[in-house]
C-alpha positions in Angstrom: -44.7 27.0 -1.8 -46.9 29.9 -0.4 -46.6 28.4 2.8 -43.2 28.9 3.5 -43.0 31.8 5.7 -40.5 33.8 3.7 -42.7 33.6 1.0 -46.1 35.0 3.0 -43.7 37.6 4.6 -42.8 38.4 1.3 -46.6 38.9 0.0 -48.0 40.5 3.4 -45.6 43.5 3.5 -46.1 44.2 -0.1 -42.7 43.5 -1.4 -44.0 40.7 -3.3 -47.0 41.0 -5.9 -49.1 38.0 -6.2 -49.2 38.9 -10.6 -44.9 38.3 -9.6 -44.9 35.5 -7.7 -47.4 34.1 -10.6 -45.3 35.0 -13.1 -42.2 33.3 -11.7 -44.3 30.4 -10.8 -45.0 29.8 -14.4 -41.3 30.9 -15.7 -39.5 27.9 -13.5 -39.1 24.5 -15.1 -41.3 21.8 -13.0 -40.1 18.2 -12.5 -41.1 15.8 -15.9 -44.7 14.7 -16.4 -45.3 16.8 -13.3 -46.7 20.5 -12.6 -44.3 20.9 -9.2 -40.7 21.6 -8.7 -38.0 19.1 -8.2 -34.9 20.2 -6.1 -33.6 21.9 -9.6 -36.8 23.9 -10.1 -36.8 24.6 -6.3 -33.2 26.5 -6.5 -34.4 27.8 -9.9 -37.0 29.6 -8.3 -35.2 30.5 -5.1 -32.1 32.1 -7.6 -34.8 34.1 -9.3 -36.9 35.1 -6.4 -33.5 36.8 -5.4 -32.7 38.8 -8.6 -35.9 40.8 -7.5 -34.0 42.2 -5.0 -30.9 42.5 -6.4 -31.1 45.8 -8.2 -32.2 47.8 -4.9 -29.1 46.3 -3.2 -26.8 47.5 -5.8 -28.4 50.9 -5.8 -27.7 50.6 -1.8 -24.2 49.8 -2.7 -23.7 52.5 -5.2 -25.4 55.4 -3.1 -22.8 54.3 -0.5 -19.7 54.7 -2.9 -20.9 57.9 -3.9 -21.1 59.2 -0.3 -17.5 57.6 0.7 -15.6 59.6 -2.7 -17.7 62.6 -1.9 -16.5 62.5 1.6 -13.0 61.7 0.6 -12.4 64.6 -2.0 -14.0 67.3 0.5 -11.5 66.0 3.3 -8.0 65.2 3.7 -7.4 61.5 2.2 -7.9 58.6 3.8 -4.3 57.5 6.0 -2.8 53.8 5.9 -2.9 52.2 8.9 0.4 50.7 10.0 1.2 46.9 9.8 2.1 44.9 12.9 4.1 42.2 11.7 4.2 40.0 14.7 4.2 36.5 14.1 2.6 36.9 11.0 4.4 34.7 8.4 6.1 36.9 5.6 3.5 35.9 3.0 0.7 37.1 5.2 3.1 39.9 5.8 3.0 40.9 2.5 -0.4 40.5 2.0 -1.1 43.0 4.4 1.7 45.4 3.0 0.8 45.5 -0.6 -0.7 48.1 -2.6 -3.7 47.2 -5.4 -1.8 45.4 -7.6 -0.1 43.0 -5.0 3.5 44.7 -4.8 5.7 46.2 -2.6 8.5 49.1 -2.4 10.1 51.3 -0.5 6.8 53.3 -0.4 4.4 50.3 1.2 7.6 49.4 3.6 7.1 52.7 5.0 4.1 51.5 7.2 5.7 48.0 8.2 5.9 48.9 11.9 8.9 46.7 13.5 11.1 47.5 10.4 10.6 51.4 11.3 11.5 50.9 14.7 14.8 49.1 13.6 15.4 51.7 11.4 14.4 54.6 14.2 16.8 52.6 17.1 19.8 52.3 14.9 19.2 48.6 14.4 19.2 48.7 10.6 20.8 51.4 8.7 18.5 53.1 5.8 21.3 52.3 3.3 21.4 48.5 4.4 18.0 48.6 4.1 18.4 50.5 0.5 21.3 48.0 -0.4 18.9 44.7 0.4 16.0 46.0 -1.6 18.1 47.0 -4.6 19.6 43.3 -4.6 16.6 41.7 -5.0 15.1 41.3 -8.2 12.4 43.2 -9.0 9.2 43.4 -11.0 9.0 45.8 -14.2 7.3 48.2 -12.0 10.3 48.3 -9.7 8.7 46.7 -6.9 8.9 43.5 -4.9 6.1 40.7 -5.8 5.6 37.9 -3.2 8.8 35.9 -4.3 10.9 39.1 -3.7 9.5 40.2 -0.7 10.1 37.3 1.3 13.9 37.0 0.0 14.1 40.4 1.5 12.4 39.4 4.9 14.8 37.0 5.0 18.1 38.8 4.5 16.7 41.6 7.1 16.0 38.8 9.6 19.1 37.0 8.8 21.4 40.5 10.1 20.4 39.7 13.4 20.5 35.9 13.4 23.2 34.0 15.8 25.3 31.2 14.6 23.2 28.3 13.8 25.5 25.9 12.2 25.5 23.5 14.5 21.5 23.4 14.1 20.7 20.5 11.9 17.9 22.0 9.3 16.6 21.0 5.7 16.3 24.9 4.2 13.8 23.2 1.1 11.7 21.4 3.9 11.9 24.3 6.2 11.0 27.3 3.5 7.8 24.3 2.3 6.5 24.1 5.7 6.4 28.2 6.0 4.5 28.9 2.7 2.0 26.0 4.1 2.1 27.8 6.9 1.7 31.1 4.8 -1.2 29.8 3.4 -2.9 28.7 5.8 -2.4 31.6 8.0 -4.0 33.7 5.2 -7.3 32.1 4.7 -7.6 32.5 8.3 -7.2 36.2 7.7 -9.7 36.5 4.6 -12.5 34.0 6.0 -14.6 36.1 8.6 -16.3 34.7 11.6 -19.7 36.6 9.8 -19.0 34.8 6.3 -19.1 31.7 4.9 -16.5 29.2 5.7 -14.4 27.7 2.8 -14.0 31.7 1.4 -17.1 31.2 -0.2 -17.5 35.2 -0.1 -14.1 36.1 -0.6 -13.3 39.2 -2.7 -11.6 38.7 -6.4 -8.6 40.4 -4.6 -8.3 37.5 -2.0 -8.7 34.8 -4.4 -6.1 36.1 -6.5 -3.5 36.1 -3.3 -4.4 32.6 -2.4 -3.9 31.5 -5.9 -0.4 33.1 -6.0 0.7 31.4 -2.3 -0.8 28.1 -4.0 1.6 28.4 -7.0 4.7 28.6 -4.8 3.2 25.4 -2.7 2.6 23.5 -6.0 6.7 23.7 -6.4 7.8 23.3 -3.2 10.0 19.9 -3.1 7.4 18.2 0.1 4.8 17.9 -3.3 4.4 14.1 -3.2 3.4 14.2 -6.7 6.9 15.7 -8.0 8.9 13.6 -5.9 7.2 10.3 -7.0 6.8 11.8 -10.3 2.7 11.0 -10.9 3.4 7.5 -9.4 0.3 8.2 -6.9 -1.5 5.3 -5.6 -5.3 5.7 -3.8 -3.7 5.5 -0.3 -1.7 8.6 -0.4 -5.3 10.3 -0.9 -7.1 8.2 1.7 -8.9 9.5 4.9 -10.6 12.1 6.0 -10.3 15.6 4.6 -11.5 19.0 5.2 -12.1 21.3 2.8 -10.5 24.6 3.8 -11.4 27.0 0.8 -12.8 26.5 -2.6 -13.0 29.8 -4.8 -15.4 27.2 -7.3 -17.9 29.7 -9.3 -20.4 27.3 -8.6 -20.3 26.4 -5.1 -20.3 30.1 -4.4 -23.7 30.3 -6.6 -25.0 27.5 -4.5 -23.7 28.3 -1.4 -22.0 25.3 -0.7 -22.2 21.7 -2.3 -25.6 20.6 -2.3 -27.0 24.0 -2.8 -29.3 23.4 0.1 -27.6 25.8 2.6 -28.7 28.6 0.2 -32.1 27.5 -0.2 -33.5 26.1 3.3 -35.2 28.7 5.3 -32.9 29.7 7.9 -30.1 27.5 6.9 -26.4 28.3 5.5 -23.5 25.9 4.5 -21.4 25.1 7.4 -18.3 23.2 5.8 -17.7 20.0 4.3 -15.7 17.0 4.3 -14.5 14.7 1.8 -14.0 10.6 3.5 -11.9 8.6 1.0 -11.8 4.7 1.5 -9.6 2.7 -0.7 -8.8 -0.5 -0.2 -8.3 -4.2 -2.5 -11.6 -4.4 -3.5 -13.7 -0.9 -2.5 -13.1 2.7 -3.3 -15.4 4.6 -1.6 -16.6 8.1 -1.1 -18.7 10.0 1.3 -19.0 13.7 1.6 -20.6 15.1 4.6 -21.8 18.9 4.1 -22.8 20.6 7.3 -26.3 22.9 6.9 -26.8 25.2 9.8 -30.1 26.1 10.7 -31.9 28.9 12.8 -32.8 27.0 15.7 -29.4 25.2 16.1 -31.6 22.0 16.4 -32.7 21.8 13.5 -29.5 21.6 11.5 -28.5 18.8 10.2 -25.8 16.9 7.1 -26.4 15.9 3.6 -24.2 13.2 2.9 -23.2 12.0 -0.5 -22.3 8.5 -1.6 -20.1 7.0 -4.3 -16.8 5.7 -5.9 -13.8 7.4 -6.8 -10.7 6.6 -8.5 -7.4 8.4 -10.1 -5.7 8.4 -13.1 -2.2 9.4 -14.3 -2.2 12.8 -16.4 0.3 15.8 -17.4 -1.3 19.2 -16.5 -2.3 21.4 -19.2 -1.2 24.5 -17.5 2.0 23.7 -16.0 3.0 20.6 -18.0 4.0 18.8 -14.8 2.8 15.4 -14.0 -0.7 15.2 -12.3 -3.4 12.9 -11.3 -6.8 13.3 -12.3 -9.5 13.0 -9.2 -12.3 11.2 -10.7 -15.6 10.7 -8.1 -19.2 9.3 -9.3 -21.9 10.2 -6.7 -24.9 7.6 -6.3 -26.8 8.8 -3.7 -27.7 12.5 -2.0 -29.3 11.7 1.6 -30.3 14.2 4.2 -32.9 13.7 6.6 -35.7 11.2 5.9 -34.7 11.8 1.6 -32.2 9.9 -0.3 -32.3 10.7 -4.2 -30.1 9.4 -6.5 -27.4 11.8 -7.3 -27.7 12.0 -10.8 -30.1 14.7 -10.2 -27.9 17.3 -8.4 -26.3 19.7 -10.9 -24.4 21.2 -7.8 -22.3 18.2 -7.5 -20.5 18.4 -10.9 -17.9 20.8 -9.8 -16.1 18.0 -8.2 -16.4 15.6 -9.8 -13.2 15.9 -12.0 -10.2 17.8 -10.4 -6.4 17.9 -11.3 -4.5 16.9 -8.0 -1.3 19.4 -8.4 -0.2 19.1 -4.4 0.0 16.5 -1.7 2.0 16.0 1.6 0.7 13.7 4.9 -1.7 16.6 5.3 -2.7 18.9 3.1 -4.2 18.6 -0.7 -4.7 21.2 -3.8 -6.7 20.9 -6.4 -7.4 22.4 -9.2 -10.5 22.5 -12.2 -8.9 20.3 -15.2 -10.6 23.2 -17.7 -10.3 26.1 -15.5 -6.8 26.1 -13.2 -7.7 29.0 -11.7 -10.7 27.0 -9.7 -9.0 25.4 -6.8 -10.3 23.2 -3.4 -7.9 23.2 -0.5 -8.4 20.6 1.5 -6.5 19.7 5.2 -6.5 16.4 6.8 -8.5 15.4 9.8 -6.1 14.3 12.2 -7.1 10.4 13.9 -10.2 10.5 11.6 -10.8 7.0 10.4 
């Protein structure tokens, strides 16, 4: 274990005592019958090695807060910036426009750009707009939640809509497709270029705006599930899946699925996919989680192995009719090791999920103890 060079780094420029690295040596669990590590004892290690470390960051972090309110109250407060709306959809829209708990009103409109240049050309009146806002329903606060703030996009949009009645259009499939389209829109928004994919760092406050959009998309009449009332059969899951974003406690403690992007020197989790095979006699499963290494390389996959299935259920949180995900990984392979998968903890979180939204592309899924734990997943175009 010394010879791994974050380790000697570690020791040579003092940060690490040799009485420390002792003393966690003798604190981790080794592999049975054994005195080394196993993969478990590895992370083990590697999650406590970190908490050293920990405590001087969070100084760091406070230190910094301190500075930004003491800078703050000496000076004039900080100014909104305004919000371009563009061809953002309304949810990201609103996103953008809300105040810390998620709502807007007349207030947070204020620094929606195009609607202030309607409102300074004439375009729209201040009382239409005052007459549209007081016609949607509002939220004991008095202001406009998600729900309400895209019925008010719409009726300000619809004011300078032509005649479209000889367009043919499904409103139920056209409003499903734009809170996809919502969604979507907003994890590319949260999920950084510098971060993690699958908003494996995203803030509490993100998680809790994706979870909203996903609520709306759960009810939205393009949910397979509803319209064949839990009648789901293992081809409407097969193929090739993506996973977009996961806000799964665990994978964000692990730093992906296997745990090995947040414990190989150099390496980070890259993304994941999820291949489903079904077919008269074989139910197959194979993830393949992308590490990413420092050199390029010397990256490489871990691919898991197994069986999966589904079962019939009604949701404990919504009372709706679900289907319960069920996989059972064999084997965890990556370069020249293959284990049996028994032995990765990490794996557990996915096991078991509550399937609460499917269309011919896109999948939610939630933790059956825990609805608030949820795996978007989009399908990979011609992947076989």
């Amino acid at each position: 274990l010394k010879a791994w060079d974050e380790i000697q780094k570690l020791l040579d420029e003092g940060l690490l005592g040799e009485d420390e690295f002792n003393d966690l040596w003798a604190k981790t669990k080794k592999s049975p019958g054994s005195s080394e590590l196993d993969v478990d004892g590895f992370l083990s290690f590697n999650v406590a090695l970190d908490a050293l470390f920990e405590f001087e960051d969070e100084d760091g972090e406070e230190e910094e807060e301190e500075e930004e309110s003491a800078t703050e109250s000496a000076g004039a407060p900080v100014a909104r910036k305004m919000v371009q709306g563009g061809d953002l959809p309304p949810g990201v829209l609103f996103a953008e426009l809300a105040d810390e708990d998620y709502l807007v009103g007349m207030d947070e409109l204020n620094y929606w750009t195009e609607l202030q240049e309607m409102l300074a050309e004439g375009d729209l009146l201040l009382s239409e707009l005052q007459d549209s806002y007081d016609r949607v329903k509002k939220t004991e606060s008095g202001k406009l939640d998600e729900e309400g703030f895209i019925k008010l996009y719409e009726e300000i949009d619809s004011l300078f809509e032509e005649d479209e009645e000889d367009i043919e259009s499904s409103p139920d499939t056209s409003n499903s497709k734009k809170v996809k389209e919502d969604l979507v829109a907003f994890l590319d928004l949260i999920i950084e270029e510098d971060t993690l994919p699958c908003g494996l760092e995203c803030t509490e406050k993100d998680q809790k705006q994706v979870l909203n959009i996903v609520q709306v998309l759960e009810n939205q009449p393009t949910n397979i599930i509803s319209m064949k009332k839990g009648n789901i059969d293992l081809n409407d899951l097969a193929g090739t899946w993506e996973l977009l974003y996961s806000s799964s406690s665990a994978m964000k403690f692990n730093q992906g699925l296997s745990g090995l992007g947040g414990s190989v020197p150099n390496g980070k989790f890259g993304g994941l996919k999820q291949i489903l095979k079904a077919s008269k006699f074989l139910t197959d499963v194979e993830y393949k989680e992308r590490i990413e290494v420092t050199p390029s390389s010397a990256s490489f996959d871990v691919t898991v192995t197994g069986n999966w299935d589904i079962r019939s259920s009604v949701s404990l949180f919504t009372g709706k009719p679900s289907i319960i995900v069920e996989i059972e990984p064999d084997r965890v392979t990556y370069g020249p090791t293959s284990t049996r998968a028994d032995h990765w903890k990490s794996l557990g979180p996915m096991n078991m999920l509550d399937l609460t939204y499917l269309d011919e592309d896109f999948r939610v899924m939630r933790g059956c103890t825990s609805a608030d734990t949820v795996f978007i997943f989009k399908k990979v175009a011609g992947a076989s």
